[in-house]
N, C-alpha and C positions, 0 to 999 in steps of 0.2 A: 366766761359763763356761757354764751352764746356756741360756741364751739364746742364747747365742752356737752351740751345736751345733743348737738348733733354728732359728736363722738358716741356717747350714750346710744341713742336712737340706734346708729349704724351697726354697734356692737350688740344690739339686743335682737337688731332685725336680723343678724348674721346667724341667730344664736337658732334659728327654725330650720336651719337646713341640716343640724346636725346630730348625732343620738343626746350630746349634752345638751342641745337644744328643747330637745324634748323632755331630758328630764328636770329643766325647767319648768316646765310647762308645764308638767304634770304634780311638782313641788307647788306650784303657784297655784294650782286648781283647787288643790286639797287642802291647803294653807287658809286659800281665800273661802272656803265651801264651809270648813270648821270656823271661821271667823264670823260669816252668815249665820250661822246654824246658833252660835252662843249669843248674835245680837239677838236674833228672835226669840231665845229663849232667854233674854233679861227685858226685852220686852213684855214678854206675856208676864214674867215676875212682876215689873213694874205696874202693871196693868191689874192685876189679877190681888195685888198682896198692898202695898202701901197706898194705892188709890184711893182719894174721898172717897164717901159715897155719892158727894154732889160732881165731882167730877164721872163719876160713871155715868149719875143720869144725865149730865151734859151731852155725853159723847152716846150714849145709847137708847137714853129715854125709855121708852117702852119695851124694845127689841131684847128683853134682858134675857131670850132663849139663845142669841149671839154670845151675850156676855158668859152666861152658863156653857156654851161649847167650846170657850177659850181657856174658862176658868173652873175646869171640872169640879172640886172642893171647896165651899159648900155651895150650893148653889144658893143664890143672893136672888130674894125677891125685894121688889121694890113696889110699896103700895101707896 
């Protein structure tokens, strides 16, 4: 096991001086960038759509022009 991740390591660090190196790299940017892009957008889902409304005013309280800039439709007042 042990060797076996410094096999890894060694093979991955070899893998920057080369063009397939790079198009590693450029697989794994775009990969991981689209992977970013859909967590925050099931965040603001979750945030936005099946949230209490005691859980919003937990997390927002008053601030609810924040909430409304996350969660453009409908804007939700809290009185």
């Amino acid at each position: 096991m042990k060797y076996g991740i410094i096999l890894a390591s060694l093979l991955l660090a070899s893998c920057g001086f080369t063009p397939q190196g790079d198009l590693v790299r450029s697989v794994v940017r775009e990969k991981g960038a689209q992977a970013y892009d859909e967590g925050v957008e099931n965040a603001v889902y979750f945030l936005c759509y099946p949230a209490s409304v005691a859980s919003i005013r937990r997390k927002f309280g008053h601030r609810m022009d924040v909430y409304n800039a996350l969660c453009a439709e409908p804007p939700l007042k809290l009185d």
